[in-house]
TORKOL-4160 file (C-alpha; in steps of 0.2 Angstrom, whole numbers, padded with zeros to 4 digits, m for minus):
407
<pt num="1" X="0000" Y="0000" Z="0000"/>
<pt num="2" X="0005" Y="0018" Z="m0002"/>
<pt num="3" X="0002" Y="0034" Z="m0001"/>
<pt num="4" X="0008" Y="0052" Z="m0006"/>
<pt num="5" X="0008" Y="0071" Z="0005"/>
<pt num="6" X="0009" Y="0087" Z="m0001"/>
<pt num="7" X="0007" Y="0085" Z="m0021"/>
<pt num="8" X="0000" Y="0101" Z="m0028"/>
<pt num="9" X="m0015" Y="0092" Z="m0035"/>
<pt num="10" X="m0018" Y="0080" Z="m0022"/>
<pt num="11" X="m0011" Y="0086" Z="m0003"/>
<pt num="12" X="m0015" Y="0071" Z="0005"/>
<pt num="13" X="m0022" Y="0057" Z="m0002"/>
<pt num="14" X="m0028" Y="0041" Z="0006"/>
<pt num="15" X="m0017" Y="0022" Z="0008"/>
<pt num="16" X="m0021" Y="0014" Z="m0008"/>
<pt num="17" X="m0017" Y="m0005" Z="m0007"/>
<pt num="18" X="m0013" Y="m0012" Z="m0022"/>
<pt num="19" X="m0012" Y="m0031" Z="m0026"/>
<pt num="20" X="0001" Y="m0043" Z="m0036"/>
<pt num="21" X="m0003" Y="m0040" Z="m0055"/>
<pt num="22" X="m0015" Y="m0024" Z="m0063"/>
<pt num="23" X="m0020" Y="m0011" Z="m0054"/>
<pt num="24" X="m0028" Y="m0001" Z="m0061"/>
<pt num="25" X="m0033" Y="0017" Z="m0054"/>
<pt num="26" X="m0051" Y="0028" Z="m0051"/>
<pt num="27" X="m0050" Y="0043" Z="m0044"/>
<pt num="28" X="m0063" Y="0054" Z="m0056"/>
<pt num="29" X="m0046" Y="0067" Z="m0058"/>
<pt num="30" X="m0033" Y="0064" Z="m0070"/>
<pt num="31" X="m0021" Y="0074" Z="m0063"/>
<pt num="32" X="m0024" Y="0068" Z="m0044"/>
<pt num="33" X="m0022" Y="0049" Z="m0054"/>
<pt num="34" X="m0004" Y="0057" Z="m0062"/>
<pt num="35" X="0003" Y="0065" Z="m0045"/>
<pt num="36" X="m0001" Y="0047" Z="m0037"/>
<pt num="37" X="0009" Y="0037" Z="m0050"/>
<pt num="38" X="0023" Y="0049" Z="m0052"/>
<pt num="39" X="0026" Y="0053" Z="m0035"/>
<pt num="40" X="0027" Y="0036" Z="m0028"/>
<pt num="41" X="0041" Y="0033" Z="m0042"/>
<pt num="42" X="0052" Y="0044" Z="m0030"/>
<pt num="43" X="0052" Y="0027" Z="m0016"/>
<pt num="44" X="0064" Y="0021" Z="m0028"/>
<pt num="45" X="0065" Y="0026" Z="m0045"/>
<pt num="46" X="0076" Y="0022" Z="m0060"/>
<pt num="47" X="0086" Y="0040" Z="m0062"/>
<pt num="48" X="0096" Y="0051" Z="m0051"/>
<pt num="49" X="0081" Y="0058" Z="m0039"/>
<pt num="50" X="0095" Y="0074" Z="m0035"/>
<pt num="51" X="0095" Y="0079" Z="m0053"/>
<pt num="52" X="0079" Y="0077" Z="m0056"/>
<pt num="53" X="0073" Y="0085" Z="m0041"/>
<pt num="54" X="0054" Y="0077" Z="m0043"/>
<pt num="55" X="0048" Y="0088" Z="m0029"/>
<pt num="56" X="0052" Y="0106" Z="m0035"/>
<pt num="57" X="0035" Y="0112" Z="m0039"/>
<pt num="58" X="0028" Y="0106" Z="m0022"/>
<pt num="59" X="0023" Y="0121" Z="m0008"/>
<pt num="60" X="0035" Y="0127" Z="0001"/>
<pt num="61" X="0025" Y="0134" Z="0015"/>
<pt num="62" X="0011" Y="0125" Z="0026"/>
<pt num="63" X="m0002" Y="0139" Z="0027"/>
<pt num="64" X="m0016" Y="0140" Z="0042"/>
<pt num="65" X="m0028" Y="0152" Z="0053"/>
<pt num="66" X="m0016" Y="0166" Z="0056"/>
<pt num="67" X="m0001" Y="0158" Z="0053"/>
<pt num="68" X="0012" Y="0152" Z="0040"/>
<pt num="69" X="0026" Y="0141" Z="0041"/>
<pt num="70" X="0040" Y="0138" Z="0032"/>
<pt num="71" X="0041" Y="0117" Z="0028"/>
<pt num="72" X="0059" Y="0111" Z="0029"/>
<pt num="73" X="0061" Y="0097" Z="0017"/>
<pt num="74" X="0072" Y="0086" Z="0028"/>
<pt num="75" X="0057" Y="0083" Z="0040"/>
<pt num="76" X="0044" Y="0083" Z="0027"/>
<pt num="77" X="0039" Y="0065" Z="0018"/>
<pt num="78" X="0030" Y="0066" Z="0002"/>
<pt num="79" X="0028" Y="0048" Z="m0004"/>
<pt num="80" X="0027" Y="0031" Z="0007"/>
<pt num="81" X="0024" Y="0014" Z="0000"/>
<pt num="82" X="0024" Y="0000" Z="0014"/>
<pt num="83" X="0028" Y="m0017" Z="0007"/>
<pt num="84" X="0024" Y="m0036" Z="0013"/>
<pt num="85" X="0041" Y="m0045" Z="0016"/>
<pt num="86" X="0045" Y="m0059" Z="0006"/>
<pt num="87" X="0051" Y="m0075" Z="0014"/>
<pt num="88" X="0068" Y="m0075" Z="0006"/>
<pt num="89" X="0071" Y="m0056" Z="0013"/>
<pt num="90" X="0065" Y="m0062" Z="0031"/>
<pt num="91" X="0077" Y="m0075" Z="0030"/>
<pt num="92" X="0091" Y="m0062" Z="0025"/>
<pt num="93" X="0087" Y="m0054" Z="0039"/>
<pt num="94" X="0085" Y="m0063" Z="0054"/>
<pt num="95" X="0104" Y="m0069" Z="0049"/>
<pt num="96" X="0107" Y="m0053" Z="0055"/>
<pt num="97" X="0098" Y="m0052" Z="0072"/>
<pt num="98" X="0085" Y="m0065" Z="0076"/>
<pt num="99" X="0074" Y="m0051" Z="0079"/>
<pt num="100" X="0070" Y="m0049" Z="0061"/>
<pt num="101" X="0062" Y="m0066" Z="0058"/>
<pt num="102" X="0045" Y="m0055" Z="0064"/>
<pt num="103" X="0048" Y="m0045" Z="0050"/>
<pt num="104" X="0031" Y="m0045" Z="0042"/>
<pt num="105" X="0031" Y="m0027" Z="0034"/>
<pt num="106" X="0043" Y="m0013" Z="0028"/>
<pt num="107" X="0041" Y="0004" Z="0027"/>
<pt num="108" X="0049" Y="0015" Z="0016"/>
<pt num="109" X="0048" Y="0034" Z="0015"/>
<pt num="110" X="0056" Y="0048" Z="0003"/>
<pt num="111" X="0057" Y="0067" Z="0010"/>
<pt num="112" X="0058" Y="0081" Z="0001"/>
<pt num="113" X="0075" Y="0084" Z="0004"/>
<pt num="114" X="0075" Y="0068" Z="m0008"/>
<pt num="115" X="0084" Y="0057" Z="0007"/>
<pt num="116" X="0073" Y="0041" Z="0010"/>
<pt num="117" X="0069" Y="0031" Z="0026"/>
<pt num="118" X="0066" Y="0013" Z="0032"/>
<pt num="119" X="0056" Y="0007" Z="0046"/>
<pt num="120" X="0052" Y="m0013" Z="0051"/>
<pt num="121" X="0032" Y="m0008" Z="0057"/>
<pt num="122" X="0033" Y="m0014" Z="0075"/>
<pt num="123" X="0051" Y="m0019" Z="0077"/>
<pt num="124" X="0062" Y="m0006" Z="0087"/>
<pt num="125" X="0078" Y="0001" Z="0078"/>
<pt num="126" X="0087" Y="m0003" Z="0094"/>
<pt num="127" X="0084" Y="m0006" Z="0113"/>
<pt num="128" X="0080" Y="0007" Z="0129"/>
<pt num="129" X="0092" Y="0008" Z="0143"/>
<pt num="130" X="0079" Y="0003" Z="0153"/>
<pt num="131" X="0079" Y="m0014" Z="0145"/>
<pt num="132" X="0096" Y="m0020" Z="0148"/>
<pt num="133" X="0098" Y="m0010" Z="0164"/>
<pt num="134" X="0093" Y="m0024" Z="0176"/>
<pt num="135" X="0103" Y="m0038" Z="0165"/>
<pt num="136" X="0119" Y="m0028" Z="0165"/>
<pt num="137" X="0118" Y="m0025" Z="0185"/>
<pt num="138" X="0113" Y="m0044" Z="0188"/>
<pt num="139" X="0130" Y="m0048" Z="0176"/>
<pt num="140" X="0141" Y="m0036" Z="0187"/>
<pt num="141" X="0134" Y="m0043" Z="0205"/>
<pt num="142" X="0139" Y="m0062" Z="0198"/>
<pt num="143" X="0159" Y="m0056" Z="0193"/>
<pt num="144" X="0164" Y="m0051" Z="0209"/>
<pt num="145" X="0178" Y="m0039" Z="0211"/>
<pt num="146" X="0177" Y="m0038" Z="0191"/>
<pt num="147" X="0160" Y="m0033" Z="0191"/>
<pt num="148" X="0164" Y="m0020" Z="0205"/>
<pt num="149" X="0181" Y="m0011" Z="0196"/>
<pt num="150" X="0168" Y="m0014" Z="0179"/>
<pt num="151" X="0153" Y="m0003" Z="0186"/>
<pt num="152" X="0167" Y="0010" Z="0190"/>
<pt num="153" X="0175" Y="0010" Z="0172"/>
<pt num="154" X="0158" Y="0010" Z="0165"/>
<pt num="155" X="0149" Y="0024" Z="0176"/>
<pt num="156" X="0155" Y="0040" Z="0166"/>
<pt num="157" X="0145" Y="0031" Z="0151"/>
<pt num="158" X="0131" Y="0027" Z="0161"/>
<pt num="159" X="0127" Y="0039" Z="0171"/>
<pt num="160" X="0117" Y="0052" Z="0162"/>
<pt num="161" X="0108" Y="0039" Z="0154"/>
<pt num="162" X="0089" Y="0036" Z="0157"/>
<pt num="163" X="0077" Y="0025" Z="0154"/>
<pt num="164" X="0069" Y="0031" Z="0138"/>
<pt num="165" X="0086" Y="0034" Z="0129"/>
<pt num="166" X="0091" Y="0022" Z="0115"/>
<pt num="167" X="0106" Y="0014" Z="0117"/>
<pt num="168" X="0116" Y="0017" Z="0100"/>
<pt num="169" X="0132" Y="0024" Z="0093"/>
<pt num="170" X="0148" Y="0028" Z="0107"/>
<pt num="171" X="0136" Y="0023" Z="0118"/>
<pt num="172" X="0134" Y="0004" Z="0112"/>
<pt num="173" X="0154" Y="0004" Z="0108"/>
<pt num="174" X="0157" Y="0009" Z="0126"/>
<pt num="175" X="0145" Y="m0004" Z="0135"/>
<pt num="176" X="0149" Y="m0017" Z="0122"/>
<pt num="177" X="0167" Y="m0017" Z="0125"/>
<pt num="178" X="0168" Y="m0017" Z="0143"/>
<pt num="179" X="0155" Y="m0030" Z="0147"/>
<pt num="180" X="0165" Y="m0044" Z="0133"/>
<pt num="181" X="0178" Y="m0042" Z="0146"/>
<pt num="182" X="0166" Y="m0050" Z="0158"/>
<pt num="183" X="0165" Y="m0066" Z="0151"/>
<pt num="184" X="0180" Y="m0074" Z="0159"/>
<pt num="185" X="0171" Y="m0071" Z="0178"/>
<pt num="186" X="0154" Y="m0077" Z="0173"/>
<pt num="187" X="0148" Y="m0093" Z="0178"/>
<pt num="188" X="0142" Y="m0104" Z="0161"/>
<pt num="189" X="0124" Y="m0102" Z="0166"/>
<pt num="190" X="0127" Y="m0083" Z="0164"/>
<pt num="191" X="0134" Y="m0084" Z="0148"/>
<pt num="192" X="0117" Y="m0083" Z="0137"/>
<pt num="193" X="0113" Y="m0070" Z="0146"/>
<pt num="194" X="0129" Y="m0060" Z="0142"/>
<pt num="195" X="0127" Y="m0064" Z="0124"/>
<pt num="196" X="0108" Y="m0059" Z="0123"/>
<pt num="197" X="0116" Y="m0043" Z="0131"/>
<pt num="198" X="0126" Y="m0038" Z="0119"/>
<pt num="199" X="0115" Y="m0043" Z="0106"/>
<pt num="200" X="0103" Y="m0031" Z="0109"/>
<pt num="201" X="0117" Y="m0018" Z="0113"/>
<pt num="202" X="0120" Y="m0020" Z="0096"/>
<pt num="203" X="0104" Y="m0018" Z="0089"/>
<pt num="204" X="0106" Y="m0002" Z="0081"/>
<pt num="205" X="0119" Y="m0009" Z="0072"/>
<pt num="206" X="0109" Y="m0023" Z="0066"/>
<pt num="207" X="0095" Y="m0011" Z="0062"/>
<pt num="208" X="0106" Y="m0001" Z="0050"/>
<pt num="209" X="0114" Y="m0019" Z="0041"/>
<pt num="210" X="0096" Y="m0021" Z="0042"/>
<pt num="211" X="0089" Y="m0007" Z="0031"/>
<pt num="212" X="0106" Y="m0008" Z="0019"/>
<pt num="213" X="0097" Y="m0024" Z="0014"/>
<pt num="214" X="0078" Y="m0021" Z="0014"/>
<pt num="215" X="0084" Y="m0005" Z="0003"/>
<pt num="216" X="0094" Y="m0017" Z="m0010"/>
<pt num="217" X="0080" Y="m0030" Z="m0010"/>
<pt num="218" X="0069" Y="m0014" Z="m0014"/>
<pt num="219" X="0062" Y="m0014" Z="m0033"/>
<pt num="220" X="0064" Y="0000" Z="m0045"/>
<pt num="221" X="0048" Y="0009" Z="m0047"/>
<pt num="222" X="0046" Y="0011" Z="m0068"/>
<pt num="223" X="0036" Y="0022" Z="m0077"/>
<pt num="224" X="0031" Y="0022" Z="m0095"/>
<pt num="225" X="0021" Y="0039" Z="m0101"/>
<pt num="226" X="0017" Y="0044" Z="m0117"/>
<pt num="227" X="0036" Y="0053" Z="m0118"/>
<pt num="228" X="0042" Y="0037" Z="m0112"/>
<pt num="229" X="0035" Y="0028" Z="m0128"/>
<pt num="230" X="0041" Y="0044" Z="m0139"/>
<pt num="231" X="0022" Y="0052" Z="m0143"/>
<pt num="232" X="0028" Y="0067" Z="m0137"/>
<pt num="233" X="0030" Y="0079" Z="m0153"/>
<pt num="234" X="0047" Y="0085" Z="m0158"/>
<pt num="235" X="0040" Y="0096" Z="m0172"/>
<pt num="236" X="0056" Y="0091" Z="m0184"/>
<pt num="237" X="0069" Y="0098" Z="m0171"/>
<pt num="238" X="0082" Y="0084" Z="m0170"/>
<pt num="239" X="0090" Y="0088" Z="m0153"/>
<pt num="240" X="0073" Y="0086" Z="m0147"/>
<pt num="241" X="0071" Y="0073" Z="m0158"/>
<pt num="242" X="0087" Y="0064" Z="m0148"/>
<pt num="243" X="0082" Y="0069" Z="m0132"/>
<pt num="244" X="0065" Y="0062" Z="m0132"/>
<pt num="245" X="0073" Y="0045" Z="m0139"/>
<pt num="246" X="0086" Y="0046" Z="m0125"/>
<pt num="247" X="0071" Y="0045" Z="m0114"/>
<pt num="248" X="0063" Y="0031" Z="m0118"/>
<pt num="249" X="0074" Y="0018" Z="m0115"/>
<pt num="250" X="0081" Y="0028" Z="m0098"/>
<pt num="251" X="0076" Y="0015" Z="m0087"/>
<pt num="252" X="0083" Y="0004" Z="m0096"/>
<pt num="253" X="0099" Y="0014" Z="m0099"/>
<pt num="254" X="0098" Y="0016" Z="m0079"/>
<pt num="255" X="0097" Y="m0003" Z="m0076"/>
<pt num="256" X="0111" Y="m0007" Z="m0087"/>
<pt num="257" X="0124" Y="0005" Z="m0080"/>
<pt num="258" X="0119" Y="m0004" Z="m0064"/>
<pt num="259" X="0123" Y="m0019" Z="m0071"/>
<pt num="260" X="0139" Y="m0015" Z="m0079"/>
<pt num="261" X="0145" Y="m0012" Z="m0062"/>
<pt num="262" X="0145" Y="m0029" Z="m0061"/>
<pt num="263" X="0151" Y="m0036" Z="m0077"/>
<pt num="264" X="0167" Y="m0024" Z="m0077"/>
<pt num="265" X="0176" Y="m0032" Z="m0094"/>
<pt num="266" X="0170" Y="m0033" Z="m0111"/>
<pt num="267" X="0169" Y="m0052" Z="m0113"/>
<pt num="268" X="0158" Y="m0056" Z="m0097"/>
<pt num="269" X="0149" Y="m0039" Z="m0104"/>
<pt num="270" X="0142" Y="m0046" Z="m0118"/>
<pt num="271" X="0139" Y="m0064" Z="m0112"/>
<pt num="272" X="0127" Y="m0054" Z="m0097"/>
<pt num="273" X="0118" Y="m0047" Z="m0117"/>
<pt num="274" X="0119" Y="m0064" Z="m0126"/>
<pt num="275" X="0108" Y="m0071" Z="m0109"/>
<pt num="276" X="0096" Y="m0056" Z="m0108"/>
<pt num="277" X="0091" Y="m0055" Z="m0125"/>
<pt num="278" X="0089" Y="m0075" Z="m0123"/>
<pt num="279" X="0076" Y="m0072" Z="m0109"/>
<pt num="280" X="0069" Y="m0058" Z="m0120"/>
<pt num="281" X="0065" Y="m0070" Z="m0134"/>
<pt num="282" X="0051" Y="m0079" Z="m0120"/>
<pt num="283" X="0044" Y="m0064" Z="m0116"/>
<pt num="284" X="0044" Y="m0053" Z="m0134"/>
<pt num="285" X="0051" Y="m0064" Z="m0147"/>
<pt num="286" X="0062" Y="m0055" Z="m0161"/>
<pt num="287" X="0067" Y="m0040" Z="m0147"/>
<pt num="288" X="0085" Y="m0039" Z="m0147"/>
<pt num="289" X="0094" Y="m0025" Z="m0132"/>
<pt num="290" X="0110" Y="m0018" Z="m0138"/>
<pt num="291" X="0121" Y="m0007" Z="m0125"/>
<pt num="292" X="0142" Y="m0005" Z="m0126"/>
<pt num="293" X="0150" Y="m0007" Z="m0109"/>
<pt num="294" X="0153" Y="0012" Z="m0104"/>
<pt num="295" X="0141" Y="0026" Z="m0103"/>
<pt num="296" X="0132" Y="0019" Z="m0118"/>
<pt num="297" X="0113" Y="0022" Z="m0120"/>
<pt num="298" X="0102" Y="0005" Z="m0122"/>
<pt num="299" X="0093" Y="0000" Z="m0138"/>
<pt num="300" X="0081" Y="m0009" Z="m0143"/>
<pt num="301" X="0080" Y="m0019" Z="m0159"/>
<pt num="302" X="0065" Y="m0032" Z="m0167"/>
<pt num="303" X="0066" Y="m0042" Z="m0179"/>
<pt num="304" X="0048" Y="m0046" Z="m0182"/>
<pt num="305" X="0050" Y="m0044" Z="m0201"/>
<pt num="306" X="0067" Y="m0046" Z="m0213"/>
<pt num="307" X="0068" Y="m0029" Z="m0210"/>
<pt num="308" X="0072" Y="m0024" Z="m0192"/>
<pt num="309" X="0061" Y="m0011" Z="m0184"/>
<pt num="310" X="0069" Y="0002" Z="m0170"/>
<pt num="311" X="0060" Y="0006" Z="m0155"/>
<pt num="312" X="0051" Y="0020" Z="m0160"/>
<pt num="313" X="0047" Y="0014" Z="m0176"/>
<pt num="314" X="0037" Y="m0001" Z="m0168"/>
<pt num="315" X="0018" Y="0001" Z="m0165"/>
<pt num="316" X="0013" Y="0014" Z="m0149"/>
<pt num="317" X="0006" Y="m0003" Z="m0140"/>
<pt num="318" X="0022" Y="m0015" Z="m0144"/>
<pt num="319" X="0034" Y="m0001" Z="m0137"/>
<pt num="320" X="0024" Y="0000" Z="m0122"/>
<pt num="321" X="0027" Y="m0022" Z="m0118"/>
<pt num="322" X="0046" Y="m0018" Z="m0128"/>
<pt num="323" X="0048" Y="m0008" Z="m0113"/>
<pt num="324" X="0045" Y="m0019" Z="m0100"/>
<pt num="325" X="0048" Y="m0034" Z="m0105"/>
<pt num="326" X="0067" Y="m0028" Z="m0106"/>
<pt num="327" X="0065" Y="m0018" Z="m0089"/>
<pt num="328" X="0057" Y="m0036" Z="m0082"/>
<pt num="329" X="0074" Y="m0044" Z="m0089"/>
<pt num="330" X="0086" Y="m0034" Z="m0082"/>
<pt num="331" X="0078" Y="m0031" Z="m0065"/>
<pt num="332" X="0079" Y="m0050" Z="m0062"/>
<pt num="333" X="0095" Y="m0050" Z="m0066"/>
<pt num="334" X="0100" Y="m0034" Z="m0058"/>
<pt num="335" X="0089" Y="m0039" Z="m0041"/>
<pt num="336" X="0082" Y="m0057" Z="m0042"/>
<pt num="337" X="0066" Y="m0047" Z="m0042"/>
<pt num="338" X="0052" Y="m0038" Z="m0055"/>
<pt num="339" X="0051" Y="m0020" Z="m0055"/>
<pt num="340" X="0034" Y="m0012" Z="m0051"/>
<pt num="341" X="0028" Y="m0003" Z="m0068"/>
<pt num="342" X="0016" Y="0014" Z="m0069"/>
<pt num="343" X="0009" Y="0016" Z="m0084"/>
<pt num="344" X="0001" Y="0035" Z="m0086"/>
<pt num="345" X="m0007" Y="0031" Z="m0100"/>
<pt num="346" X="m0014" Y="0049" Z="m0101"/>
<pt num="347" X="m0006" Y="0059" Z="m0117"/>
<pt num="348" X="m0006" Y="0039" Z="m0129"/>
<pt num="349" X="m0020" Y="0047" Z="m0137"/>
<pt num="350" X="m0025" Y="0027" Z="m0139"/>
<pt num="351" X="m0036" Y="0020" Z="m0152"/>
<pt num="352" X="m0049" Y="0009" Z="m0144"/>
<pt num="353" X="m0040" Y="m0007" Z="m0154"/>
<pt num="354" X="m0025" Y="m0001" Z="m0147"/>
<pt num="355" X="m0034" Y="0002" Z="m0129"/>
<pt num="356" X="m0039" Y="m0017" Z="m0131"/>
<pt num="357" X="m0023" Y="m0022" Z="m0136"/>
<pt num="358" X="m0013" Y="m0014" Z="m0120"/>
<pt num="359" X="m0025" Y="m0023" Z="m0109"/>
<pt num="360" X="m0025" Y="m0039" Z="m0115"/>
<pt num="361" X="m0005" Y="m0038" Z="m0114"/>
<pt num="362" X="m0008" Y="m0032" Z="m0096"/>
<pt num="363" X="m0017" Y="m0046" Z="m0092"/>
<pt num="364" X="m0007" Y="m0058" Z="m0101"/>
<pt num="365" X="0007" Y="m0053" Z="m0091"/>
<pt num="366" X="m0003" Y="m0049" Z="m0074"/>
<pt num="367" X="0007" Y="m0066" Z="m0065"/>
<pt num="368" X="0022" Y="m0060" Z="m0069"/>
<pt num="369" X="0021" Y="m0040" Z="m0068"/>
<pt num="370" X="0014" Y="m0029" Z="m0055"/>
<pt num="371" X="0010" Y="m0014" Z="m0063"/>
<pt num="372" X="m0002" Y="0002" Z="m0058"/>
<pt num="373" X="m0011" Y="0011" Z="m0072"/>
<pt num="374" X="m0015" Y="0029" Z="m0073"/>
<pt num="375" X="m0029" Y="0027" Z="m0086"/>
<pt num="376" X="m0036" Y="0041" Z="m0097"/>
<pt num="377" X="m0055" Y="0041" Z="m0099"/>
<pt num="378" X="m0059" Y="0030" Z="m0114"/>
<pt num="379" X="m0043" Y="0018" Z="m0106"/>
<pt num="380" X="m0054" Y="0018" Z="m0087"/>
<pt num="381" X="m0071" Y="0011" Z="m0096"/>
<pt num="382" X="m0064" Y="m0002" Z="m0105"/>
<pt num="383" X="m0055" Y="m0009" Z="m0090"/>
<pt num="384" X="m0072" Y="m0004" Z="m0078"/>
<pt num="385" X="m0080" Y="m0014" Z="m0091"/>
<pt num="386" X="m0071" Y="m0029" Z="m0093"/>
<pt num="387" X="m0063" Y="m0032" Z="m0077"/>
<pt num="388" X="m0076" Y="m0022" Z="m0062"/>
<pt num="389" X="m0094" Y="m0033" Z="m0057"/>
<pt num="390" X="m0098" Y="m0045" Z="m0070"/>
<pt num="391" X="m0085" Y="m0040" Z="m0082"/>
<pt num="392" X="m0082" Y="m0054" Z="m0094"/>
<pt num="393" X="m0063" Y="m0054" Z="m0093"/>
<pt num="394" X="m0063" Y="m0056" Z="m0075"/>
<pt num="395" X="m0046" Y="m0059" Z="m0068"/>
<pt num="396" X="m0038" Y="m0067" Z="m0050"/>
<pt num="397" X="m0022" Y="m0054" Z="m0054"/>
<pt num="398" X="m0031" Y="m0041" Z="m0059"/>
<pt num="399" X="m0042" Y="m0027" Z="m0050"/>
<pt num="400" X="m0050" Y="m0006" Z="m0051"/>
<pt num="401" X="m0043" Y="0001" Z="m0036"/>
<pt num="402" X="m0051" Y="0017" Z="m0028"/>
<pt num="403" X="m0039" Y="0029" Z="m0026"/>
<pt num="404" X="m0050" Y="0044" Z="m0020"/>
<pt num="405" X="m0042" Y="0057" Z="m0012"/>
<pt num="406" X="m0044" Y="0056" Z="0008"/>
<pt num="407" X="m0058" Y="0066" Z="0015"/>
């Protein structure tokens, strides 16, 4: 589920749950439907967030009876998105502190100031003084005189310290180092107890490895508009021209420089293309991607007839699946995961063959993908049609979603 604050055309909108497969969006406003699908790219989106800077046109100021205050982007979230763990993940995790095998949901947030955070909803980021207290006095009365000369090291540390303070940073380095010298004077049956100590000493730690993982499990959020797909008008200019194809296959550009972090040297380079373009055949046969090694954009070829076709010469609909059938690829390969597509379909200017076309690729790929559409009018009553109450192409995977605005 997600949900943005302080877009221009929608300030606050409701959680919007959305399922595995299509999702596809009512909200009676095209514009509130557009701010939804854009801003929730920021969690995690497939460009640099800095340069783009997605949040420039949103207020600047919180306004009120009487007053108005100035909102600092660094304590201002726009967009959240709260995902359900997958098992693989939980197991990542509790190999870092047992704690995490309750890991049921994440929570990630991105700021204005474009800095994201993560929070496990109902686990702790690390522990309260007022838990380990009483443990770490009933260690030092069972060491003797090394618990007594210990309480004395340890007293500059502890002593401003109350209850509610999180035990993190110097802090936990201070504790954890002078209680491991206590295990020499412990009797065994006090051992445990010394080691679920300092495990939760270290908790913040843990809570940091923790997020560093949750945030590389996390997938790309992918968008595909009508510039995407090349339907924006260049009016003959060929820099424009350029641009617009350069945009088309950003994600995908993106994606690949990710990947080529990874195969370094030409060789390993192009056996990473010869496997992509052979799980492209399964998904679009006849798409071919083509990217050099270094700072190369990514193309996309097919071969559907003896003479090949380039992206933009490919019907609006086929570059729309060309799209993410590559993003699909790469994202496996990239993540072991499928990105999350929005597809604004506002600004296709779709012919009601074409509107059909889209949806049945949609659905033919709903087990696979999960994608959230932005639909335009004409898009919205074919889909209400065919998959709301009744509708003939009903689907498990695939679902209207009310995203109305919050009251």
């Amino acid at each position: 589920m997600f949900r943005i604050i302080g877009h221009p055309a929608m300030p606050d909108s409701s959680w919007i749950e959305i399922g595995r497969g299509l999702n596809v969006l009512k909200t009676g406003d095209t514009d509130q439907a557009q701010a939804l699908a854009h801003t929730l790219q920021t969690i995690n989106p497939p460009y640099d967030i800095n340069q783009a800077d997605p949040f420039r046109d949103f207020p600047q100021y919180l306004d009120g009876p009487g007053y108005r205050r100035r909102i600092d982007p660094s304590r201002k979230t726009a967009a959240l998105a709260i995902f359900a763990a997958s098992p693989q993940l939980v197991r990542e995790l509790t190999a870092i502190d047992p704690v995490y095998y309750e890991t049921g949901r994440i929570e990630f947030g991105r700021r204005r100031d474009h800095s994201r955070w993560v929070n496990f909803v109902e686990l702790a980021g690390s522990i309260r003084w007022s838990e380990i207290e009483p443990t770490i006095s009933s260690l030092l009365d069972h060491t003797g005189a090394a618990g007594k000369a210990l309480r004395q090291q340890l007293r500059p540390a502890i002593a401003p310290l109350r209850g509610v303070d999180r035990i993190k940073g110097p802090v936990a380095a201070t504790l954890k180092e002078h209680l491991e010298t206590l295990s020499p004077f412990l009797p065994a049956q006090r051992q445990e107890q010394l080691d679920r100590c300092l495990n939760a000493i270290d908790r913040a730690e843990h809570f940091r490895r923790a997020k560093d993982r949750a945030s590389a499990w996390l997938p790309y959020f992918v968008l595909i508009t009508a510039a995407t797909v090349g339907l924006t008008g260049n009016n003959g200019d060929e820099t424009a021209a350029t641009r617009l194809q350069a945009m088309s296959v950003a994600p995908l550009t993106f994606l690949t420089a990710r990947l080529a972090t990874v195969d370094t040297d030409k060789i390993s380079w192009n056996q990473r293309l010869s496997r992509t373009n052979r799980q492209l055949e399964d998904l679009y046969p006849g798409l071919t991607l083509q990217c050099e090694l270094e700072g190369a954009t990514a193309t996309l070829e097919s071969r559907e007839r003896p003479d090949p076709l380039s992206f933009h010469e490919l019907p609006v609909v086929r570059r729309i699946e060309a799209l993410m059938a590559a993003a699909s690829v790469l994202h496996e390969q990239l993540h072991g995961n499928q990105p999350i597509f929005l597809l604004d379909v506002n600004g296709m200017q779709l012919q009601p063959a074409e509107q059909t076309d889209l949806l049945q690729i949609l659905l033919r790929h709903c087990h696979h993908w999960q994608s959230v559409v932005v639909p335009d009018r004409d898009f919205l009553a074919i889909c209400s049609k065919r998959l709301g109450p009744g509708g003939k192409d009903g689907h498990a995977l695939a679902q209207l979603v009310d995203a109305s605005p919050a009251a």
